[in-house]
N, C-alpha and C positions, 0 to 999 in steps of 0.2 A: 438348625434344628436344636429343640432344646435338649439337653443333657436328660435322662432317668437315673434320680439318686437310689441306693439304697442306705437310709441308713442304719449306723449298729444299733442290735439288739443289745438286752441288757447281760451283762457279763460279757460280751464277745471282746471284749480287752484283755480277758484269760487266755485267748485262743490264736488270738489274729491280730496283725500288727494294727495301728491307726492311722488315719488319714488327717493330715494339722489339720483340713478344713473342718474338721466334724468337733473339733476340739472347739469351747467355749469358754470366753475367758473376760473379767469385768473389762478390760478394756473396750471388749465390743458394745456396751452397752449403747443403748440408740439415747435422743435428745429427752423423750419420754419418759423411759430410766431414769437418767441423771435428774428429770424433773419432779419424780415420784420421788427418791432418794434425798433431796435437796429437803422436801417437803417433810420427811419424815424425821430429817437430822434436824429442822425448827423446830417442831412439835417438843421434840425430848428436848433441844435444848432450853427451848424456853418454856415447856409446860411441865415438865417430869423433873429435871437437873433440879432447880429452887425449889421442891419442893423434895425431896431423895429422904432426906433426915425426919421429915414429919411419916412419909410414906411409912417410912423404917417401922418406927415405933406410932402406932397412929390410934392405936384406944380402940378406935372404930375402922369400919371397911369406906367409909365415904369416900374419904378421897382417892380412893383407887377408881369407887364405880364415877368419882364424878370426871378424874382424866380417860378414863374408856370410854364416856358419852362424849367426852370432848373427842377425843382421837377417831369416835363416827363424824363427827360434826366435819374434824379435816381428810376425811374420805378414807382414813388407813384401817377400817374394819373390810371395806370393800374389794380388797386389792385379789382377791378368791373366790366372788360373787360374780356371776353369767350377768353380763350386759343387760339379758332379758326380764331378770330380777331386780334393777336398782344397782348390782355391783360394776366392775372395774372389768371384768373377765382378762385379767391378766396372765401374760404366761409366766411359768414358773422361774426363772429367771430374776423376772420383776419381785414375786412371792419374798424371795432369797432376799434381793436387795434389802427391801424392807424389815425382813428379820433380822439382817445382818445388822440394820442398825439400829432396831428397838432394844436389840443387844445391851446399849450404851444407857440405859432406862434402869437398872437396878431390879426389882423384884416386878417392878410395873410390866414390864418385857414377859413374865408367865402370866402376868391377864391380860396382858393384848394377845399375846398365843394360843391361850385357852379360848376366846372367842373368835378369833380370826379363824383359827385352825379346826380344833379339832369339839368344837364348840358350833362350827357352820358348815365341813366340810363334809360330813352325812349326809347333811339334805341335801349338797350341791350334786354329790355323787350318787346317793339311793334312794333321796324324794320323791313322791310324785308330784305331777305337774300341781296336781293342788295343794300341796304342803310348799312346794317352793315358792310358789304367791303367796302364801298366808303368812310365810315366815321369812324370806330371806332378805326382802327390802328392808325392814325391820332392824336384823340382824346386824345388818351390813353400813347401818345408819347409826348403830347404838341404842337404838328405839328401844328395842329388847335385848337384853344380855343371857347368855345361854351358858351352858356349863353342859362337859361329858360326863357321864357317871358308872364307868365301869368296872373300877377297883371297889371290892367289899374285903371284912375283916378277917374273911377267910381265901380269898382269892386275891391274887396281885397279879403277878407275871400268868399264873395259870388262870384266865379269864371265863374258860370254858366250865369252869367249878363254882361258878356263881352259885350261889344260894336262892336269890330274889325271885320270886317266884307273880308268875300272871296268870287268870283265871279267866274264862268268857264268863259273864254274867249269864242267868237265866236269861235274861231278852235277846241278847246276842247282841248288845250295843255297846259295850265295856266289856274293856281288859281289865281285871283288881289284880294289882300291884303291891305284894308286902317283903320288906325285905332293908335291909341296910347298905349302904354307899359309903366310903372312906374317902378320904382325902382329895374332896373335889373342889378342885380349882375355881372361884368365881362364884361359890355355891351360895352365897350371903346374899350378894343381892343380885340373882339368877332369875330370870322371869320364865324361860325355857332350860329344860333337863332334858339332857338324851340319855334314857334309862335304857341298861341292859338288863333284861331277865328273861329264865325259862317259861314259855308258855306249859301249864299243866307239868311245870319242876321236870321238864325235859328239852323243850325245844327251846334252842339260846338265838333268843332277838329282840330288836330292838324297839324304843317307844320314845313318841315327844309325848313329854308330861307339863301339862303348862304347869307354874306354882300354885295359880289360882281352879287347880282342877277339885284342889283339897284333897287331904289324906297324906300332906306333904309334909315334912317339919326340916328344919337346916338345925344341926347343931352349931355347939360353939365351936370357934375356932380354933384349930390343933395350936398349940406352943411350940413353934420351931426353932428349929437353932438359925434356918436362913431362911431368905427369901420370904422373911416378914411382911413384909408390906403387899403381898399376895394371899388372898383371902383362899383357905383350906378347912374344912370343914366336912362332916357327915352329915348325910341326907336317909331320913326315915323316912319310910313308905308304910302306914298303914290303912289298907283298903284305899288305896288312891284308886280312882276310878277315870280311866282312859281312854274314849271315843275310840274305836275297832278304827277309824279311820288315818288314827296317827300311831298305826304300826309303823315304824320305816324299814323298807326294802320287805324282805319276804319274812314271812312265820318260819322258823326255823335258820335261817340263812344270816343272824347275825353276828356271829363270827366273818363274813366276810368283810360285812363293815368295821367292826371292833379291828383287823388286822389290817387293811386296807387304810384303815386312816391313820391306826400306830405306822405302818409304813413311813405315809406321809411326814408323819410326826420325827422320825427318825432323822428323814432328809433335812425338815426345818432345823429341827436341831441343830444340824450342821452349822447351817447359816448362822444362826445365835451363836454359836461358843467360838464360830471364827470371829463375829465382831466382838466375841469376850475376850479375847487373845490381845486383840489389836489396843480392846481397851486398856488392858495391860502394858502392852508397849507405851501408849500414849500418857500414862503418868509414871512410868517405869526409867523411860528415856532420859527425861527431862531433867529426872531428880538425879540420877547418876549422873548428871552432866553437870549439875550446880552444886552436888554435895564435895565439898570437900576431907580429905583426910591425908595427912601424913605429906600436906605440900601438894595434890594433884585432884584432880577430879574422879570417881570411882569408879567411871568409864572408862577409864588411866590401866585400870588393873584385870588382869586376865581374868582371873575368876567371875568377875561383873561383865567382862567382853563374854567369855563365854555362857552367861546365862541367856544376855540378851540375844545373840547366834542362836542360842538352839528355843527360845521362845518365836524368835522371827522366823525363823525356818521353819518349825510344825506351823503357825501361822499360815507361812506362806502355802503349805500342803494341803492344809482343810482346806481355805479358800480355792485352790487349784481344782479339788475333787468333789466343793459345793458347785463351781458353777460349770466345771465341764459335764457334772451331771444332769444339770438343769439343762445346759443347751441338747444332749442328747436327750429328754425327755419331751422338751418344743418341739423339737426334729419328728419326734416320733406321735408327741400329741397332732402334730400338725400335718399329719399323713392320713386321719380321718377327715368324715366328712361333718364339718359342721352343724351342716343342717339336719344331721339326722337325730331322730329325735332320744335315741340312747346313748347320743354324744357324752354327756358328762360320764356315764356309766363307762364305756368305752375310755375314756380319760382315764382315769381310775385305774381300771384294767393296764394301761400301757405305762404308768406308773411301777404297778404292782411287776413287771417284766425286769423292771430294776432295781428289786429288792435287794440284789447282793451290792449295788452301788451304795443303796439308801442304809444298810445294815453296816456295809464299812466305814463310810461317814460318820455313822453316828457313834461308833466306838474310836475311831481316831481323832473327830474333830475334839467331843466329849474326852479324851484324855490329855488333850493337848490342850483345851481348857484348865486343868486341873493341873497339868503344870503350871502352868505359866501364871496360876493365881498365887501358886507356892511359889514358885522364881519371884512374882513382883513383888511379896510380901518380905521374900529374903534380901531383894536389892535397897527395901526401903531400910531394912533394920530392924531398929527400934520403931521408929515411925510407921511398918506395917502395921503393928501390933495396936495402933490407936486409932480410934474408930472414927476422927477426925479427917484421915487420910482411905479415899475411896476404897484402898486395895485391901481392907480390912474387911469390910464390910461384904467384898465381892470375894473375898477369900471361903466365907463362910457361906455365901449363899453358892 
């Protein structure tokens, strides 16, 4: 007789010991994994790497949108798209993998995030069945590139203070959209916008705005100090006029998308800045091993032993708390019924149950990033400091 699991809810690690079996960890990755991952370390090495220094400083946004059509072309837009749409419907695990190693992509790493993620994972979650045909085969291909747009000049962290305002037209076939968008990711050559705004400057939700709906304008691109090579720009809405039919989710109810996918967002995160860590080690190592000073190698000397110990270690911890979270979220994705038809939505929801996992990730892996970009910049020296040497450039961004 077969065994009944139950497994942990989210947070129940505060409460109740753990069972090793429910623990997940990269070594379990199946042959499919490893084959998707295999795929995704080509792509950057041989599509993204040779070109890092043009990306950096690039005049224009082209060559970012032209390796994002390329990276649909080798299926890594799809790895978060429903089987039934064109995509990959992978579980989150797989998601991870892949972030963890677009990581090693430079600035390129926040436009494959921005469409992969939080760019597609609206409609996969709050669509209806007719926006997710219309849009996410597309999507998931590179066909179309989309962009979130929910930070304005007056709102950031507080989302719910939006300004942007939608109106039903007399006929009752358009929503009119006026309002301003800050620092959106992808927003240059963006064919789809997922707008936040109040309907009648009260009710907070959400809209596909195609570019070609008109009433749309993309400003110029912010001057950053990092993450150059990632197109960030404001988006004006005046009188943009939106088809009632590409509300997404409910009139009033977008807060739960805007929070629900920041969730998401958090988790990914994780995955990324553990493969930033490891990128760290991986030119951090080497050079301490070949630099010489004072007759030995700078691996030689405790104070360079000890940076790379506590970079390997936080390291090893995000990676620990990205993928044991991901396996209890499979676990618990996959205790619904597929077939029914508010599955993704229900996804979503048993996501959102491990908020407090997704919320400590993101502030542990996220600081252990930030060390270890200062550790490798201090092991190189002088050499961090020139822009010739990766760890400069990922210091800053």
């Amino acid at each position: 007789m077969s065994e009944t699991r139950t497994y942990p809810t989210g947070g129940q690690f505060l409460l109740e010991g753990t069972d090793p079996a429910d623990v997940f960890t990269p070594e379990d990755f199946d042959e499919n994994q490893r084959m998707i991952a295999q795929a995704a370390r080509d792509f950057v090495a041989q599509k993204v790497e040779p070109v890092l220094e043009q990306l950096e400083y690039p005049g224009d946004t082209s060559l970012g949108k032209g390796l994002l059509k390329e990276a649909g072309q080798m299926g890594l837009l799809m790895i978060d798209v429903p089987e039934a749409f064109g995509g990959m419907g992978a579980n989150k695990a797989t998601v991870m993998i892949v972030s963890e190693i677009v990581a090693w992509a430079g600035s390129f790493a926040v436009t494959h995030g921005a469409q992969s993620g939080i760019g597609t994972l609206p409609i996969v979650y709050f669509g209806t069945p007719e926006q997710k045909q219309k849009y996410l085969a597309r999507i998931a291909t590179g066909e179309m590139l989309s962009c979130y747009c929910l930070t304005e000049p007056g709102s950031g962290s507080d989302a719910l203070a939006a300004a942007t305002t939608a109106k039903l037209n007399a006929e009752g076939t358009h929503f009119i959209l006026n309002g301003t968008k800050q620092y959106i990711t992808n927003a240059a050559y963006a064919d789809l916008f997922i707008v936040f705004a109040k309907i009648d400057g009260e009710h907070f939700s959400a809209f596909l705005v195609e570019k070609d709906f008109g009433g749309l304008t993309v400003g110029p691109e912010e001057k950053k100090m990092g993450i150059k090579g990632s197109s960030t720009c404001p988006v004006i809405l005046e009188d943009c006029p939106v088809p009632v039919e590409n509300l997404l989710g409910e009139a009033g109810k977008g807060h739960l998308i805007a929070f629900n996918i920041l969730n998401v967002g958090r988790f990914k995160l994780g995955a990324s800045t553990t493969g930033g860590c490891k990128l760290v080690l991986e030119h951090a190592v080497p050079y301490t091993s070949e630099r010489h000073q004072f007759g030995q190698p700078l691996n030689a000397f405790g104070l360079i032993r000890s940076k790379i110990a506590d970079v390997a270690a936080r390291t090893f911890l995000a990676e620990s708390m990205v993928y044991r979270t991901a396996g209890l979220l499979d676990a618990a994705i996959a205790s619904l019924d597929k077939g029914a038809p508010d599955y993704d939505l229900q996804s979503i929801l048993k996501v959102e149950e491990f908020s407090i996992e997704c919320s400590m990730i993101k502030v542990f892996a996220s600081e252990a990033l930030r060390l270890a970009a200062d550790e490798g910049v201090q092991m190189l020296g002088g050499y961090g400091y020139c822009s010739e040497y990766p760890l400069e450039r990922f210091f800053r961004d």
